[in-house]
C-alpha positions, 0 to 999 in steps of 0.5 A: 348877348347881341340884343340889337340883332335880335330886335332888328328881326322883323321875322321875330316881332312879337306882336299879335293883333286882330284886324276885323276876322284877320289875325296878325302875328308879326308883320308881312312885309313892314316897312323897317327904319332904324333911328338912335337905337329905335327900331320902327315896323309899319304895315298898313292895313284896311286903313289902319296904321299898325306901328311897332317901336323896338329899343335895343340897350345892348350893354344892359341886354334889354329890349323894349316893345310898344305897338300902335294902332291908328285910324288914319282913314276918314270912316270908322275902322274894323274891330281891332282887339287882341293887341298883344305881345307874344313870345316864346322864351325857350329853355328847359326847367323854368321857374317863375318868380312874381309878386303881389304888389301893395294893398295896404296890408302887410302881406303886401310886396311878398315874393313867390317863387314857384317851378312851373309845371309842364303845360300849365300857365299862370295870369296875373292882373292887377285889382281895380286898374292902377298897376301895382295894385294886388299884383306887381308888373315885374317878374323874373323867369329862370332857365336852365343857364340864363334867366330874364327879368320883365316889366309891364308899362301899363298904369292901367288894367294889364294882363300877363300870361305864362304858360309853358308848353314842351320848348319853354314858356310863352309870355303873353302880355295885353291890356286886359281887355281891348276890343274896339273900332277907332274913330277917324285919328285914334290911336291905341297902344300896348303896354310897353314890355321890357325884356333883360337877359342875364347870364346864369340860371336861378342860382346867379340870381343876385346879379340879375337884380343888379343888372336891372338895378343899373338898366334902372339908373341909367336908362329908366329913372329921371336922371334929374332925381338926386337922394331925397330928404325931407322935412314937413310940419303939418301943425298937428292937423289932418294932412295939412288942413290947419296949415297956414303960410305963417305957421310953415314959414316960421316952421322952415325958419325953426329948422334953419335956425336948429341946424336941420338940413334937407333937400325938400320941404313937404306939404301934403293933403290939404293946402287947398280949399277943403271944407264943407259948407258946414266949415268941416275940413277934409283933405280929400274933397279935391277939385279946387286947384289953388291955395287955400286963400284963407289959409295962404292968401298970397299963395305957397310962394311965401312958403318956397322963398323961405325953402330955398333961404334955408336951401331947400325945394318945396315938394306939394301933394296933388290927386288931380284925377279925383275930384268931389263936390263941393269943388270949382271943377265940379261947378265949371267943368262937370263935363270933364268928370267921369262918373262910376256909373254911365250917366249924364255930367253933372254934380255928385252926393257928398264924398263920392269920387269923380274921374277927371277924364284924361282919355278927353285931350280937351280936359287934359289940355285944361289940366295941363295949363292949370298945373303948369301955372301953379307950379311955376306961380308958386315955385314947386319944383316936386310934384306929387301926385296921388291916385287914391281910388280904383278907375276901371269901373269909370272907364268900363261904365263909359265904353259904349258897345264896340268900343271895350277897352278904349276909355282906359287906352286914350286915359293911360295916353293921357295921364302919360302926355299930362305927366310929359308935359309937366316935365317939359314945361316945367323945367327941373321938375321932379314927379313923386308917384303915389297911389294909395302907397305903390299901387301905381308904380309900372316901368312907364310911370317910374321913368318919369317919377320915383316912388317917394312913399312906396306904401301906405301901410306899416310905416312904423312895423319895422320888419314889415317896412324892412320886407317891403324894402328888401323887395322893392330894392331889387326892382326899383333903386330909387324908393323911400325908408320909413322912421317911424316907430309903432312899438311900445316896450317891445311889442308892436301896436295896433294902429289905433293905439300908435300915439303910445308910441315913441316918436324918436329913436336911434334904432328908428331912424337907422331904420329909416335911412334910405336913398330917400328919407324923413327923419322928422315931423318938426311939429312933434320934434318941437315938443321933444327938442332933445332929439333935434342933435339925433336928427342933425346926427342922422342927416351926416350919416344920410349924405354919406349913405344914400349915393351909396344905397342909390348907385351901388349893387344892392344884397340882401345880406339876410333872407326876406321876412316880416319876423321881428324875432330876426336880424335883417341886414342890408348891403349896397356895394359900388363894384367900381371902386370897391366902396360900400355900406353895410346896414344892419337891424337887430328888431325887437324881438330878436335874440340870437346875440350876434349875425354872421354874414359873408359879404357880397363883391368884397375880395380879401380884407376889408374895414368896417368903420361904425358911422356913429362911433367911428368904430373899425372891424376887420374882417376877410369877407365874413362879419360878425356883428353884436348889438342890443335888441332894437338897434341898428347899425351903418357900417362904411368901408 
């Protein structure tokens, strides 16, 4: 498949936009420039520069599409709006597949697939404007001999539309609603779109998911992201509220001194300022961007020295977008904060969200100094940054009339350009996305961060976090496993009764191997001391299995299920050199005795070899494997 010829057409842009009364499908005569795999288009028109920016990666059969649309005149512009890409995809018999994202529910990450019937269409959107939210901006569509894989860059309020009609389907993709003029110097975008083509229809499915896996690792994610392991103590508090300096301090030195390993040290919620007059503590009261002086009166930079002389990196939990009163920024900087409803600046009632205003370059500017200089005063070399509340009501409530759609455009500039910035400025930094769980995790945000906690919901229901798994890894390779345990004697618990729960376990941390992982909360590792050879056991198999689960070809060995009374199995398979692993889980209520699988990209016989008991299996291709209920197993070969 020749993809740079097909992108270097400007007969075939897929641009759509309004200008005033006058509609624009594709350019009339674009002015074209090629530069390092680039493909440029501009037109102007009544005063507006219209730009399309192309990317071509021939060897992974992927093009990317981002217009613009700038005021370069010294007036208000005409109404620009319908900016959008549109495209046929031709072929006969199509199949959708799509997914409903993360919602803190255990329905959340499930997968549909549906034929599509003759001219009729389906439209996704996410819930509340962050991307993932109720809907997921990836999806596959199946033809007759080939099929594609799409995803949506748009941390925002996006739009997708399929809709077949007699020659295939036609994709439609915007923000969800853009109509507005531009003042003198604005620019507005699209999101961006990524099409891949892969041979083979719904039947070559499998290898589609490892063509994307592969576009993924070594064109989209950080290439500065290695597998992650983390150790946290958050002294038995709410998030981090009771931290001190000299409690984590001596908490890195315990785990040293026991022979724990990892690659980072997590602090979340709740290592700044937090409390209310009263002397409550509250984790998301944000707003005051600096340690807590109470609390860590010289800072965290205490707290990184003791992570790298026990060879670790300090990871910190921040949620700069949200803020509340009481906080600094409410007192000095209200004119940065967005309300929910269109008023005046100025302090809000206990508990009431307030939007840091990323579409203003003045407050993002601000933003972008005061997070530079705290993660270089204080070492952190992992930012992590959460978003736990809906903005398109605060966007929609500051629009003003003409100008639909525009707060949301200049923020998702914004928040992209504040991120961009970290990383430039910061060198070696590394970005963890969370928002409320994987509610933020589109194909702009992931190639700059990875998504270390990828839900907020199940992180004990092992065959609920193992679908969740089972889906996340055809899209996003680089995504974070759960150890945690919520069931009691075989059945699992309500939320509120969790506590009764054992903490360790064999068969939870197999559960939770991932390419990133946390094996122990050392606050509770210290009340059972007798689990710290099980956590070192873990570590050892760890290195061994993330490269693998990263860099290799990922199978589903089992289908996708949140059914305990079944076995799921996962493989990851290097096509190189012939190497893989093998994870398999018996859940707790599974009882057939054993599972028979046919491995994928293995040819002829191969060794199995248990990486807790040095074990070896034969076989040609199939395997049989036999444990007790609420086991799991990894297998290296």
């Amino acid at each position: 498949m020749n993809m740079d010829g097909y992108i270097a057409d400007p007969r075939r842009l897929p641009l759509r936009v309004m200008v005033g009364d006058r509609l624009l499908m594709g350019l009339v005569s674009p002015e074209y420039i090629c530069e390092d795999g680039e493909h440029v288009w501009r037109e102007t028109i009544d005063g507006l520069e219209i730009r399309v920016v192309g990317t071509c990666h021939p060897e992974y059969h992927v093009c990317t599409w981002v217009f613009w649309v700038a005021n370069r005149g010294a007036v208000d512009s005409s109404m620009v709006s319908d900016l959008r890409f549109v495209h046929r995809l031709e072929g006969a018999e199509p199949v959708l597949e799509s997914c409903n994202g993360d919602f803190y529910d255990g329905a959340g990450y499930t997968v549909t697939t549906e034929a599509m019937p003759p001219f009729e269409k389906r439209v996704f959107a996410p819930v509340g404007g962050r991307s993932c939210d109720k809907a997921f901006p990836y999806y596959k569509l199946f033809f007759e001999g080939y099929h594609l894989n799409l995803a949506i860059g748009w941390p925002g309020q996006w739009q997708a539309e399929f809709a077949r009609d007699d020659r295939g389907v036609v994709l439609d993709v915007r923000q969800q609603t853009l109509a507005t003029i531009l003042r003198p110097g604005e620019e507005i975008r699209s999101p961006k779109v990524v099409l891949q083509w892969c041979d083979g229809g719904i039947a070559a499915r499998e290898g589609g998911i490892n063509d994307w896996r592969r576009y993924m690792r070594d064109c989209v994610q950080p290439a500065n992201h290695e597998p992650f392991l983390a150790l946290m103590d958050n002294h038995g508090g709410d998030e981090f509220t009771t931290t001190t300096e000299a409690q984590q301090v001596e908490a890195i030195r315990w785990a040293k001194e026991q022979g724990l390993e990892a690659t980072h040290w997590w602090i979340d919620a709740g290592w700044y300022p937090c409390r209310y007059p009263d002397g409550r503590a509250y984790w998301p009261l944000t707003g005051t961007w600096e340690p807590d002086p109470a609390r860590y009166p010289n800072g965290l930079k205490p707290v990184a020295q003791a992570c790298r002389e026990a060879g670790m990196d300090l990871l910190v939990w921040f949620e700069p977008e949200r803020v509340q009163a009481p906080s600094k920024l409410v007192d000095e900087h209200p004119e940065f904060l967005l309300h929910p409803e269109h008023k005046a600046p100025g302090k809000a009632g206990e508990n009431q969200n307030m939007l840091f205003n990323l579409a203003d370059t003045v407050a993002c500017d601000w933003l972008i100094d005061k997070v530079v200089g705290l993660l270089t005063d204080n070492d952190i070399r992992y930012y992590r940054q959460d978003y736990n509340f809906p903005p398109l009501r605060y966007w929609r409530a500051h629009e003003g009339e003409g100008r639909w759609g525009v707060v949301e455009n200049l923020y998702v500039q914004g928040y992209l350009r504040y991120w961009d910035a970290l990383l430039a400025r910061v060198p070696g930094l590394k970005i963890d996305s969370c928002a409320s769980g994987g509610r933020r995790n589109d194909i702009e945000t992931m190639a700059r961060s990875v998504p270390l906690h990828p839900t907020d919901y199940g992180y004990g229901y092992h065959h609920v976090n193992q679908s969740f798994r089972h889906t996340l890894y055809s899209w996003i390779p680089f995504t974070r496993a759960f150890s945690s345990s919520w069931d009691v004697d075989g059945e699992y618990v309500a939320l509120e009764d969790i506590a009764k729960a054992p903490v360790f376990g064999e068969y939870q941390q197999i559960n939770g191997l991932g390419v990133a992982s946390a094996f122990a909360n050392l606050h509770e590792l210290r009340k059972a001391p007798q689990y710290v050879p099980l956590v070192r056991e873990m570590t050892a198999i760890w290195k061994q299995f993330a490269p693998r689960a990263l860099e290799g070809d990922f199978y589903a060995l089992t289908p996708n299920h949140r059914d305990a009374a079944q076995w799921t199995a996962f493989q990851f398979h290097n096509p190189v050199d012939g190497t893989g692993v093998v994870q398999v889980l018996r859940n707790d209520a599974a009882r057939d005795e054993t599972l028979t699988v046919q491995l994928r990209g293995v040819t002829g016989p191969v060794v199995l070899t248990n990486a807790r008991t040095g074990e070896p299996m034969c076989c040609d291709g199939e395997a049989t494997f036999a444990q007790p209920m609420r086991s799991g197993s990894v297998w290296f070969y």
